[in-house]
C-alpha positions as CSV (number, residue, x, y, z in Angstrom):
1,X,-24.3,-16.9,-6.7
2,X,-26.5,-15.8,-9.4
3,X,-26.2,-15.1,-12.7
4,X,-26.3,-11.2,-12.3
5,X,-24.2,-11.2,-9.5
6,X,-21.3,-13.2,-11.1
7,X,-21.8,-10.7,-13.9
8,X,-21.5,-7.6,-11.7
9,X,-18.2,-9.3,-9.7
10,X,-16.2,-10.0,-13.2
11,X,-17.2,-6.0,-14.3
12,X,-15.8,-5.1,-10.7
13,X,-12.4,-7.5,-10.7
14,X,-11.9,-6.7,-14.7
15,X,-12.2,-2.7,-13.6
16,X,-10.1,-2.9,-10.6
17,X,-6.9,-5.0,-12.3
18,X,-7.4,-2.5,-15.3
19,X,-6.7,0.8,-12.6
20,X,-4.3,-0.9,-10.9
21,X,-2.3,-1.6,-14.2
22,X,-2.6,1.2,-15.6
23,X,-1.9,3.0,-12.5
24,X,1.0,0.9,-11.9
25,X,2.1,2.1,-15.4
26,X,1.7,5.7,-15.0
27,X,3.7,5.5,-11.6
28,X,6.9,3.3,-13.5
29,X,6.9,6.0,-16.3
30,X,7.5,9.0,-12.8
31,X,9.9,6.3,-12.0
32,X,11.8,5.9,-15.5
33,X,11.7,10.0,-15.8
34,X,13.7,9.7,-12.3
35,X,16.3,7.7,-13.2
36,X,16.8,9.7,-16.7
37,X,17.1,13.1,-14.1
38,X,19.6,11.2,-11.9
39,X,21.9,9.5,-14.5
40,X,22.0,13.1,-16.1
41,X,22.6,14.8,-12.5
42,X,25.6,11.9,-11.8
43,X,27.0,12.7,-15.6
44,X,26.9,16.4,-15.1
45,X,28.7,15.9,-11.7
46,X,31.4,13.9,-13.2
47,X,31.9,16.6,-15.8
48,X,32.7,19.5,-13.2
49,X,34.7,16.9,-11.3
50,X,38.5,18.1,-11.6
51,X,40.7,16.7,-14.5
52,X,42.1,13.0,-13.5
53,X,45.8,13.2,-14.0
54,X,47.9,10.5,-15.5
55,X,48.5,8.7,-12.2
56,X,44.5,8.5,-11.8
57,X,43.9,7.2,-14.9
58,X,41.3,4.5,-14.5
59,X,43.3,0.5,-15.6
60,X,40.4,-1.7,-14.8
61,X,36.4,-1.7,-15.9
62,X,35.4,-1.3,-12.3
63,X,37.2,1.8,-12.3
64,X,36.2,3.0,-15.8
65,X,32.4,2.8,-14.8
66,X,33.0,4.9,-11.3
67,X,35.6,7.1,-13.8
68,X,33.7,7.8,-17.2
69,X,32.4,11.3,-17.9
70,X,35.4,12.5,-15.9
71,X,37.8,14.8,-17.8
72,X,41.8,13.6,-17.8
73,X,44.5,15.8,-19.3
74,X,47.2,13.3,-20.4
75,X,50.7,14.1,-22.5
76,X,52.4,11.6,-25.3
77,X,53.3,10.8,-28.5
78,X,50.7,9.5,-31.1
79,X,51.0,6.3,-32.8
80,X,49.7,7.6,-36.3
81,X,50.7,4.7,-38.1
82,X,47.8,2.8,-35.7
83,X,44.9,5.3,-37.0
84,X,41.7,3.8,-37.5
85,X,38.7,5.5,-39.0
86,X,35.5,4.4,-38.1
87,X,32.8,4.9,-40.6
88,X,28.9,5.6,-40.4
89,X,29.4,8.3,-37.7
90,X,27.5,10.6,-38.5
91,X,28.0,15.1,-37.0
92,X,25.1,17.1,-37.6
93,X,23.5,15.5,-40.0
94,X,26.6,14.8,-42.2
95,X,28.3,11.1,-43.0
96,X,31.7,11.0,-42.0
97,X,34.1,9.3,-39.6
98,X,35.1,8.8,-36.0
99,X,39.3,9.3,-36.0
100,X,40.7,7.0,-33.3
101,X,44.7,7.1,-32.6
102,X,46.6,5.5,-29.7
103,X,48.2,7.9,-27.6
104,X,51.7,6.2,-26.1
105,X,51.7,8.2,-22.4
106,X,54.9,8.9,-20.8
107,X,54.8,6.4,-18.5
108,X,54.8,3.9,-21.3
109,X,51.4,3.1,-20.9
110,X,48.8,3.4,-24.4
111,X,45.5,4.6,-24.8
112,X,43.3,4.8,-27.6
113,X,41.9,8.1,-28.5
114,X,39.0,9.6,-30.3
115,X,40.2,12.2,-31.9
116,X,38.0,14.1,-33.6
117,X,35.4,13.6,-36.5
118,X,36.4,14.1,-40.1
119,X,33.5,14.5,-43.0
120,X,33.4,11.8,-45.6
121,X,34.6,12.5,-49.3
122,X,31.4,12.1,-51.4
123,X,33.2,11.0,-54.2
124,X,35.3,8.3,-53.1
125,X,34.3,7.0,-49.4
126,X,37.9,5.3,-49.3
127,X,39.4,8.6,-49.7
128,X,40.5,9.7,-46.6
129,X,42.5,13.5,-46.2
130,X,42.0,14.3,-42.7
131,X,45.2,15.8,-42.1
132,X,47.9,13.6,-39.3
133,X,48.0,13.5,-35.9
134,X,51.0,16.2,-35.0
135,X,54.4,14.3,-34.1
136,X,56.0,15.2,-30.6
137,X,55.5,15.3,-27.1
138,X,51.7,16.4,-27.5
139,X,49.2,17.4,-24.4
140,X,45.0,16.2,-25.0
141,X,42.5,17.1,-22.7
142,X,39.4,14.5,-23.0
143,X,36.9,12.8,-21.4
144,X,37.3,9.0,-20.0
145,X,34.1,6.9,-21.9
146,X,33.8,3.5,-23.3
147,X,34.7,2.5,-26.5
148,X,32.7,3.8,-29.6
149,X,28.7,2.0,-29.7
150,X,28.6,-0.8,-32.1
151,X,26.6,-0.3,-35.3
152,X,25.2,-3.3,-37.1
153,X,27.7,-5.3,-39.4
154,X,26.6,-8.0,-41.7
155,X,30.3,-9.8,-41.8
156,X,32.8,-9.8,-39.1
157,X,34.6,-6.9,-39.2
158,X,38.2,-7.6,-41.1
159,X,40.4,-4.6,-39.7
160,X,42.2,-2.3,-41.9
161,X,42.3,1.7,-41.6
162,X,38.5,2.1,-42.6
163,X,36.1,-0.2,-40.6
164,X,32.1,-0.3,-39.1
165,X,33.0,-1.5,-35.7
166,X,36.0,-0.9,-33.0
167,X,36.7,-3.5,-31.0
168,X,38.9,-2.9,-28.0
169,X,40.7,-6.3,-27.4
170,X,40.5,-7.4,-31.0
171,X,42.4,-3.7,-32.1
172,X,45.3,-4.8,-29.3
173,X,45.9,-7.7,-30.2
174,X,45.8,-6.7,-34.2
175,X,48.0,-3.7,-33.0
176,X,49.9,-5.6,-30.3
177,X,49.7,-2.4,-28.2
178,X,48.8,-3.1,-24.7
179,X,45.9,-0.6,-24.3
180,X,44.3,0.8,-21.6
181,X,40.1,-0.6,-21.1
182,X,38.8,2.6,-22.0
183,X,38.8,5.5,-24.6
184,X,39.4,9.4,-24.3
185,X,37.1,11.2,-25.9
186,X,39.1,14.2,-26.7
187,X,37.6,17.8,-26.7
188,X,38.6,21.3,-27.6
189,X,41.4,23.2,-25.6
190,X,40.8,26.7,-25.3
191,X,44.4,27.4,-23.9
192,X,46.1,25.1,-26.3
193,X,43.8,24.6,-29.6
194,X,44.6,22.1,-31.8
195,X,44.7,22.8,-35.3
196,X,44.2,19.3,-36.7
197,X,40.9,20.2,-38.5
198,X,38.9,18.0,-36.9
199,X,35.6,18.6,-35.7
200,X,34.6,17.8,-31.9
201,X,31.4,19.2,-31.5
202,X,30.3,15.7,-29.8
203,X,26.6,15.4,-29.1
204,X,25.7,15.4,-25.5
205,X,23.3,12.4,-24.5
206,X,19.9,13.4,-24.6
207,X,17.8,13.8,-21.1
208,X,14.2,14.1,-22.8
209,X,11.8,13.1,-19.7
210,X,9.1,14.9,-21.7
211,X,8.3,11.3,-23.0
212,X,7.6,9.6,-20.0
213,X,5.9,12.2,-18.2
214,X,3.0,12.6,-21.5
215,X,3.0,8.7,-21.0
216,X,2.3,8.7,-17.3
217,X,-0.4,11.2,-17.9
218,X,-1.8,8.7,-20.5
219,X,-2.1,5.8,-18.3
220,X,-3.6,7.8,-15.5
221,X,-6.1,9.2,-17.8
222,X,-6.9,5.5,-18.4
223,X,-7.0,4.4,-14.5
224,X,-9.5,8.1,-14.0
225,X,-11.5,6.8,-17.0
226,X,-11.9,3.5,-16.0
227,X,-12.2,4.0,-12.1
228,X,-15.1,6.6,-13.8
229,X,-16.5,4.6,-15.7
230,X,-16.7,2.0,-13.0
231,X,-18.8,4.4,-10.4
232,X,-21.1,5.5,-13.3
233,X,-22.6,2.5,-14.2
234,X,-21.6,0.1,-11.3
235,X,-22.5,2.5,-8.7
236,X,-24.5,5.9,-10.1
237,X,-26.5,4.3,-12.1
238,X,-28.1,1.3,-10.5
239,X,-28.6,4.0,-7.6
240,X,-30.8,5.7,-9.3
241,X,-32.4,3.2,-11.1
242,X,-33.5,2.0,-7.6
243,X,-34.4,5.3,-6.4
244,X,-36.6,5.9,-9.4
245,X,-38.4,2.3,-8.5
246,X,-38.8,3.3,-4.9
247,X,-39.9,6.9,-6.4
248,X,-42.9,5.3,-8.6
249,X,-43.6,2.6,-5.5
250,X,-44.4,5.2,-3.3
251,X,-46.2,7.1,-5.8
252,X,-48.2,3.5,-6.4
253,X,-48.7,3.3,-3.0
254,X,-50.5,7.0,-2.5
255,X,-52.7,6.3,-5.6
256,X,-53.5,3.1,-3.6
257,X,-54.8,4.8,-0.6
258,X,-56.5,7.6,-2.7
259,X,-57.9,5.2,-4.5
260,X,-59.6,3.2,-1.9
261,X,-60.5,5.9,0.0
């Protein structure tokens, strides 16, 4: 193979890995906006699924993951003395606190709920005045989801009312309450309000497929240019740089023959 040749080979293999990368790129970007659509469709369908009752309640993590999103109305008594306030959570771009207090069901069963939000006191971060959870038989409507994300921690967390991270199995055995694998995200009840003061305006998860779409365009820019670029000087051009030579040939040629005419 000659010199030129190898030369033109590596331009063509280089060119055609490049579009099929790229390609390959653009079409798993389609394929990550996809997902993002159908996790939101399978969340939104969970939500207008009808309220799980208290027999229904999800008790193992198989059942949580086929159950979360899903709305449960549950009755109880809370166990304020087991509060915990987890900090760094921010609510519309203020600092404040996740409030998390076991619920004990009537069937004797607990669960750990998310109560609300509560802002932080600017002064004094320890301080703490969100109002108690009411005493009584008390009904919450919420939605079945996994314990609170976990937020970076330099030291292991030590418990106490105030802490950075929740979690689940460490809390029951510090509690020694035998809780159910999962947390209820309570919301707003617009036949029974609660008038605890606390906020639960929780953010929904955002669906943004904008992203992936302006990336997939991007990368099939890049195959179009390079798959372009490829033809133009691989293809276009050495056409009509021999067309041009067979162009002045045959013009050679005719002067030629005038010539010896």
């Amino acid at each position: 193979m000659s010199p030129a040749l190898r030369q033109t080979a590596v331009v063509w293999l280089a060119a055609l890995m490049t579009i099929a990368a790229t390609a390959r790129l653009g079409v798993w970007q389609l394929d990550r906006a996809a997902q993002k659509r159908a996790v939101h469709e399978a969340r939104q369908q969970q939500m207008r699924a009808p309220a799980l009752s208290a027999a229904e309640l999800p008790t193992s993590a198989e059942q949580v993951r086929a159950a979360e999103h899903r709305s449960a109305v549950v009755s109880g008594r809370w166990l304020a003395t087991h509060t915990t306030y987890l900090d760094n959570r921010p609510m519309a771009a203020r600092a404040g606190f996740y409030v998390l207090t076991p619920l004990a069901l009537d069937d004797g069963r607990v669960l750990l709920v998310q109560r609300g939000w509560w802002p932080r006191d600017v002064a004094d971060r320890s301080r703490i005045a969100a109002p108690p959870a009411p005493a009584g038989v008390v009904q919450v409507r919420g939605r079945v989801a996994r314990p609170p994300s976990r937020l970076f921690e330099l030291a292991a967390e030590s418990g106490g009312a105030i802490r950075q991270n929740l979690d689940l199995d460490a809390y029951a055995r510090e509690t020694r309450l035998t809780l159910l694998p999962w947390v209820l995200v309570q919301l707003d009840d617009a036949a029974q309000p609660v008038a605890d003061g606390l906020s639960r305006q929780w953010p929904e998860p955002a669906v943004d497929v904008r992203t992936n779409y302006g990336y997939a365009v991007q990368w099939f820019a890049m195959s179009g240019l390079v798959a372009g670029l490829l033809l133009w000087f691989q293809v276009w051009q050495p056409w009509r740089r021999r067309r041009a030579r067979s162009s002045e040939e045959a013009m050679d040629r005719r002067t030629d023959e005038s010539t010896n005419r």
